[in-house]
SERO-4910 file (N, C-alpha, C, O; in steps of 0.05 Angstrom, whole numbers):
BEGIN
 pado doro    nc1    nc2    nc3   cac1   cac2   cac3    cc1    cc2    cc3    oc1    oc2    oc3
  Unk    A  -2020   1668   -614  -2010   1651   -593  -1995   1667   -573  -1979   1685   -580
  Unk    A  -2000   1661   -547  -1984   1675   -532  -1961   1661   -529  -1956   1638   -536
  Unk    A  -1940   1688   -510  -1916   1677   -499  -1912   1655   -486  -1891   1643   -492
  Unk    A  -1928   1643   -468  -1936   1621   -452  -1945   1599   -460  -1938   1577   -451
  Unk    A  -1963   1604   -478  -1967   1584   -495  -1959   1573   -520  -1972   1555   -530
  Unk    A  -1934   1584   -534  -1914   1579   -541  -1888   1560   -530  -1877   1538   -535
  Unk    A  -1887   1583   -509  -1859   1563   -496  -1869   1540   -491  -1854   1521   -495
  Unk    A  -1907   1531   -476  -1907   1505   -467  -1912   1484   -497  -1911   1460   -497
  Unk    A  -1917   1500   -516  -1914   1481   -545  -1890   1477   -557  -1886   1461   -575
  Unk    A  -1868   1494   -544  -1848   1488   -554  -1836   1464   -530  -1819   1448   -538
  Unk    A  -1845   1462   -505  -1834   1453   -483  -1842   1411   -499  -1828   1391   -500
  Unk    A  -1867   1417   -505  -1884   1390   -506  -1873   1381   -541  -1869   1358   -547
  Unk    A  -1871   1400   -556  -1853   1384   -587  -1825   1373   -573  -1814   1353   -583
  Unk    A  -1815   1386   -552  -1792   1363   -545  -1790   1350   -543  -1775   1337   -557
  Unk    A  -1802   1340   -521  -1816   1317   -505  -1816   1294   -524  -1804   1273   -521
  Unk    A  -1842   1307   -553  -1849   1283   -572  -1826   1275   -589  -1822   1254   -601
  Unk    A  -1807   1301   -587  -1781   1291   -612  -1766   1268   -601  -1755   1248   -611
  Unk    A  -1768   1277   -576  -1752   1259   -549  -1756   1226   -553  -1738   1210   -558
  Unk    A  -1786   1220   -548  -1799   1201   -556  -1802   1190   -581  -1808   1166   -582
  Unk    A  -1799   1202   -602  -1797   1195   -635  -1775   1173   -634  -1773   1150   -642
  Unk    A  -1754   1194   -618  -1727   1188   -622  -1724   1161   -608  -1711   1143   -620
  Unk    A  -1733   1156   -588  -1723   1135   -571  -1739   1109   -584  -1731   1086   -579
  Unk    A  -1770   1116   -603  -1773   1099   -611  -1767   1087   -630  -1771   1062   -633
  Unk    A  -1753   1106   -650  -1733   1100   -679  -1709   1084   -673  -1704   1066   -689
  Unk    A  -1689   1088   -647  -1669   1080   -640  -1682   1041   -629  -1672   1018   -631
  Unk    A  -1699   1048   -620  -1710   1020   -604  -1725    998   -629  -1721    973   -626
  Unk    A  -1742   1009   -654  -1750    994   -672  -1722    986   -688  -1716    963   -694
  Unk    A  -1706   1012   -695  -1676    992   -711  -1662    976   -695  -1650    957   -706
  Unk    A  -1659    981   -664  -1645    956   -650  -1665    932   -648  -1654    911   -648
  Unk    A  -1690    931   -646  -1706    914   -647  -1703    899   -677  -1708    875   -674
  Unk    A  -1696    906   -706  -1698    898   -732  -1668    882   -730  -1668    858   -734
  Unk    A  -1651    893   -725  -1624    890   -732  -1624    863   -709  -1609    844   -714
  Unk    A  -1639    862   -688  -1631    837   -669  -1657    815   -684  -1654    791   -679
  Unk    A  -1671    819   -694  -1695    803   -713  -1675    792   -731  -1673    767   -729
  Unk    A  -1657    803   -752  -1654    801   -769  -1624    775   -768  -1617    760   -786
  Unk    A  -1609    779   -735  -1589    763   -733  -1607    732   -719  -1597    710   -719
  Unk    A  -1629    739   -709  -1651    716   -692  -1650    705   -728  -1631    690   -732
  Unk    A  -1663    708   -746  -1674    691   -769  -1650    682   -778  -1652    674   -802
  Unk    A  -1625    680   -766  -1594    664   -771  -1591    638   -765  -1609    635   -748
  Unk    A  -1582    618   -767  -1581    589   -747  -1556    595   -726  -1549    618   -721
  Unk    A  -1548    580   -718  -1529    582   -694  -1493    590   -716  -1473    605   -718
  Unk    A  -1506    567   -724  -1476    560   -748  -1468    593   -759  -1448    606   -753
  Unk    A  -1488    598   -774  -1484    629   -788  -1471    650   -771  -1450    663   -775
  Unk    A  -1491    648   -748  -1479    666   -731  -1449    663   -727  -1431    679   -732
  Unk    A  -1448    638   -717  -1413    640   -711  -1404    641   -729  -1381    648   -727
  Unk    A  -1414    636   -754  -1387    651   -779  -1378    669   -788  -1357    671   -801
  Unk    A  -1402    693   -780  -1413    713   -781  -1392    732   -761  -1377    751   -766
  Unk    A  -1400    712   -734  -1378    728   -717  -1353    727   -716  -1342    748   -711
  Unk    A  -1337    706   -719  -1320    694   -734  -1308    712   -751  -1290    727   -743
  Unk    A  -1317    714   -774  -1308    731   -801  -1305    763   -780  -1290    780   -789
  Unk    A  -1317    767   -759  -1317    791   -750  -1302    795   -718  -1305    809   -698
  Unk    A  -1284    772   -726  -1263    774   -700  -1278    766   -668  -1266    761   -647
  Unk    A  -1301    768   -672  -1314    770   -649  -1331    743   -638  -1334    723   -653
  Unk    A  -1342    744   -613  -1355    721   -601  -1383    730   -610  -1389    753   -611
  Unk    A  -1401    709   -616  -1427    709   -631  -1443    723   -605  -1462    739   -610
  Unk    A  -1435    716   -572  -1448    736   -561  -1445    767   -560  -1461    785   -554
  Unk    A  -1423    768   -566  -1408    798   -577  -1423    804   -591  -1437    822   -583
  Unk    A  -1430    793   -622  -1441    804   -649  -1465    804   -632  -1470    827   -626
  Unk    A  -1483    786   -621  -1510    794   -611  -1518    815   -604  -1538    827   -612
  Unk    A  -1492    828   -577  -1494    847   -563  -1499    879   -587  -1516    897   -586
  Unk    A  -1476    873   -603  -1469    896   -622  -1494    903   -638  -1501    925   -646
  Unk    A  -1513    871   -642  -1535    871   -666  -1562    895   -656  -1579    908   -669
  Unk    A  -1553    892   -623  -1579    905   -612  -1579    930   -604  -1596    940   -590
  Unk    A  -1557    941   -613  -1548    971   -609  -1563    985   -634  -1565   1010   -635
  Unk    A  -1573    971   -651  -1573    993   -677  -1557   1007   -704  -1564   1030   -707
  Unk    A  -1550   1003   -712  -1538   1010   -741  -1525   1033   -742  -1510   1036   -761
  Unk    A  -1527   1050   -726  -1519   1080   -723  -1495   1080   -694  -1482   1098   -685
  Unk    A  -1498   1054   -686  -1486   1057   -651  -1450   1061   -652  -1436   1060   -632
  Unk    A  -1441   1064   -679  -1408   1068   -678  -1404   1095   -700  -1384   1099   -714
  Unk    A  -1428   1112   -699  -1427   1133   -708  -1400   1151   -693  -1382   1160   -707
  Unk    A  -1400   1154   -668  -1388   1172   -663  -1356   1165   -668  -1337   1181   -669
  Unk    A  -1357   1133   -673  -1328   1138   -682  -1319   1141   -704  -1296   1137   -712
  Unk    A  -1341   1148   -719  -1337   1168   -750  -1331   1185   -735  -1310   1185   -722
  Unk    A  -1347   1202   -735  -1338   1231   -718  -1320   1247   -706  -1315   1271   -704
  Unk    A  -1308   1213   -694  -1283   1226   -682  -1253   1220   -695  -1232   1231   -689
  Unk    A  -1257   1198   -713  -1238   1190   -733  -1228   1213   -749  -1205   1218   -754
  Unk    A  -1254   1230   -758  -1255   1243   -772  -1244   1280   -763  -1230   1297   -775
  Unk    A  -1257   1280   -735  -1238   1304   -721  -1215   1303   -708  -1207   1319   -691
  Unk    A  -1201   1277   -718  -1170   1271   -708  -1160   1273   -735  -1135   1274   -734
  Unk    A  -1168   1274   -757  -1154   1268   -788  -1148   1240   -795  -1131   1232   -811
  Unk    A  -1161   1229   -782  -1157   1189   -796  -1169   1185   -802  -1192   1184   -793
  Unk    A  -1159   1179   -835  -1182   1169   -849  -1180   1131   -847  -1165   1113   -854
  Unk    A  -1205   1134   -835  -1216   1110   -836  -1217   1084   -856  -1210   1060   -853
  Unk    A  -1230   1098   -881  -1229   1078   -903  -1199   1072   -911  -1196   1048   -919
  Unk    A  -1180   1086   -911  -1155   1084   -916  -1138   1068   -898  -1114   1060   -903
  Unk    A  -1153   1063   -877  -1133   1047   -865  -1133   1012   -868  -1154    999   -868
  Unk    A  -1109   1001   -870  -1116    972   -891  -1113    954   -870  -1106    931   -876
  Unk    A  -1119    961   -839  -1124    935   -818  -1151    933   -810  -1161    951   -796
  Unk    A  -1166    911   -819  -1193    910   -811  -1206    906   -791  -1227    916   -782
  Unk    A  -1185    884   -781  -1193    877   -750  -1192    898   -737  -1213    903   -725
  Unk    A  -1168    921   -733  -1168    939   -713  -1195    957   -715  -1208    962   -694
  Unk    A  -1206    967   -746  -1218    985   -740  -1243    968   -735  -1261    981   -724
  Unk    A  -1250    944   -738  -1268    923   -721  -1272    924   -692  -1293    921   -679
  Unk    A  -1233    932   -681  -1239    931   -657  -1250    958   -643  -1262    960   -622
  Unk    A  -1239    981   -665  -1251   1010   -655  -1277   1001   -654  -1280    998   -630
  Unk    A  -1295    996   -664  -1312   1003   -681  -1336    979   -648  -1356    986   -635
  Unk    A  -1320    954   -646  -1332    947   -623  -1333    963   -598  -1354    966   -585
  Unk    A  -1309    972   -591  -1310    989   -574  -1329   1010   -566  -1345   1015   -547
  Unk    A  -1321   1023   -588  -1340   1042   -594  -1372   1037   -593  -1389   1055   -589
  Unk    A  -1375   1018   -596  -1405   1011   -593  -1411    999   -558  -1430   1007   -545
  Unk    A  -1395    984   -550  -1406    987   -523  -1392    998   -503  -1393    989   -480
  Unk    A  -1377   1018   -511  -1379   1042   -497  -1404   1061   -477  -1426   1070   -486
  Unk    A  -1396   1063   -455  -1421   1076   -431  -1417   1109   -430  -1432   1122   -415
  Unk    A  -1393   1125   -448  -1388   1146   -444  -1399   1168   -463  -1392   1192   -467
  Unk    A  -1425   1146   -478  -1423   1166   -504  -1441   1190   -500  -1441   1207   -518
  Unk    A  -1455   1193   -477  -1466   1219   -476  -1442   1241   -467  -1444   1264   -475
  Unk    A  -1418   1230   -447  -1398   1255   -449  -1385   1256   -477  -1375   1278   -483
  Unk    A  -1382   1234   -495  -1373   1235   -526  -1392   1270   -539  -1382   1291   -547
  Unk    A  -1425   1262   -535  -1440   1273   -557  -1433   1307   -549  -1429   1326   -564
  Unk    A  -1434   1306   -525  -1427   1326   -497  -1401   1347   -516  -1404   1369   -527
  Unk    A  -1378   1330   -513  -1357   1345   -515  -1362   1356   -542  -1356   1379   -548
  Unk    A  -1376   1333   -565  -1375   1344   -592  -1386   1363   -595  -1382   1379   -614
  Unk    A  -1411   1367   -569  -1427   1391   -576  -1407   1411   -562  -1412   1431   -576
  Unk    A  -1394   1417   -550  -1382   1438   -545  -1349   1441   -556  -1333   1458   -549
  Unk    A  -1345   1425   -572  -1318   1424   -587  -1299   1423   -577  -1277   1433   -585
  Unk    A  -1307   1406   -548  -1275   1392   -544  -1268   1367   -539  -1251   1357   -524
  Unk    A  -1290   1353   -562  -1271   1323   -559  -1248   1321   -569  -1237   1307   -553
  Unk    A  -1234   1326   -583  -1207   1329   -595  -1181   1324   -571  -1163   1307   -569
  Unk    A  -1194   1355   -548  -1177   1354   -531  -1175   1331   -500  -1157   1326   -484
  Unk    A  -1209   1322   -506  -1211   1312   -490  -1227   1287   -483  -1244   1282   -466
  Unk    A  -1211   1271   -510  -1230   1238   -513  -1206   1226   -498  -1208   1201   -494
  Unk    A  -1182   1239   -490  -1164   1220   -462  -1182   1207   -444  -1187   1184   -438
  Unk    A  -1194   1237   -435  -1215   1226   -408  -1227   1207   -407  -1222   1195   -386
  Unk    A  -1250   1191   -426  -1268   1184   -427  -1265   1156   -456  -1273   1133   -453
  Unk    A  -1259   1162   -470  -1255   1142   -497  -1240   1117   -496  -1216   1114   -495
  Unk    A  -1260   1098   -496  -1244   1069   -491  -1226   1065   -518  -1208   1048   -517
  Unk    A  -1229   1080   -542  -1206   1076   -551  -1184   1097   -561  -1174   1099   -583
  Unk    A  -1179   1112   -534  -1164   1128   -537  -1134   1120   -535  -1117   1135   -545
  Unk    A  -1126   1095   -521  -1090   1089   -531  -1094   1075   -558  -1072   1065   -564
  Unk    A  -1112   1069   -579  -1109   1068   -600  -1102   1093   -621  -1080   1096   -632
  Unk    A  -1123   1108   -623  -1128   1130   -633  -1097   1151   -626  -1091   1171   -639
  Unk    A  -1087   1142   -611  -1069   1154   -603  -1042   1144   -629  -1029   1160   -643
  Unk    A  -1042   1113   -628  -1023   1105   -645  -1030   1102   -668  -1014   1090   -683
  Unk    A  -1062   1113   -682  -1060   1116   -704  -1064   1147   -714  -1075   1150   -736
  Unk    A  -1057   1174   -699  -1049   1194   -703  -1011   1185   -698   -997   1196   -715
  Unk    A  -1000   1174   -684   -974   1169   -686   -965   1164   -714   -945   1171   -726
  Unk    A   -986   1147   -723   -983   1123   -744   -976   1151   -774   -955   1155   -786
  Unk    A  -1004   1167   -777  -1006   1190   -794   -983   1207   -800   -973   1212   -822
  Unk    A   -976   1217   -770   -948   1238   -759   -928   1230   -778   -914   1244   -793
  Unk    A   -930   1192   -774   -902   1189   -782   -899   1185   -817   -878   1187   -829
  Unk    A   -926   1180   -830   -927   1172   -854   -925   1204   -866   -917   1205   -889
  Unk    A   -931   1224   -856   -935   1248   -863   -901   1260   -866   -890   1271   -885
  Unk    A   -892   1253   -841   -857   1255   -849   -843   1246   -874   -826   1257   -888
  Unk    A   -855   1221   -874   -836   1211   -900   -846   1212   -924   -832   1205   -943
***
């Protein structure tokens, strides 16, 4: 194989990973919004309800995909909050909404890839005056 024809096979497996990808992301938001459609109205709102939120809220969230509040693992996790440990549900409900319709997450994936969300999810992170008071929250439990 030549040089040339290499790089353009390596150019064109992108392309398809590219495409894999967008169709994996689009069949689980497609399942996950099927799966809240086979609900009655009632469910839904109890559903959303139990989840702090308006049933058009939970709709919105249903069609993002299963993976769409990943990054605020990610970043929970490169602030030192642990998540499971924390015993308010609603809040991390409300991270966790946020986080999902959030418009910044390509500068999110961005910074992670270059290792400075830490310093710089101020900019950009809709829930950064949280995250703020639950590293406050840590600081202070770590004192005493």
């Amino acid at each position: 194989m030549t040089e040339t024809s290499s790089h353009l096979y390596s150019r064109v497996e992108a392309v398809l990973d590219a495409i894999a990808g967008w169709m994996t992301r689009y069949r689980e938001a497609h399942a996950a919004k099927s799966d809240l459609a086979q609900c009655d109205k009632e469910e839904v709102s109890r559903m959303a309800h139990d989840l702090g939120m308006s049933a058009q809220d939970l709709a919105a969230i249903s069609s993002k995909g299963p993976n769409s509040a990943a990054l605020l693992e990610r970043m929970l996790t490169a602030l030192g909050v642990d998540a499971q440990a924390h015993k308010d549900a609603a809040l991390m409900h409300d991270l966790q909404r946020l986080c999902v319709s959030c418009d910044a997450k390509q500068r999110c994936v961005h910074e992670f890839a270059t290792g400075g969300a830490v310093k710089h999810f101020h900019e950009f992170c809709p829930n950064a005056y949280t995250l703020d008071a639950l590293l406050a929250e840590r600081k202070s439990a770590t004192r005493n």
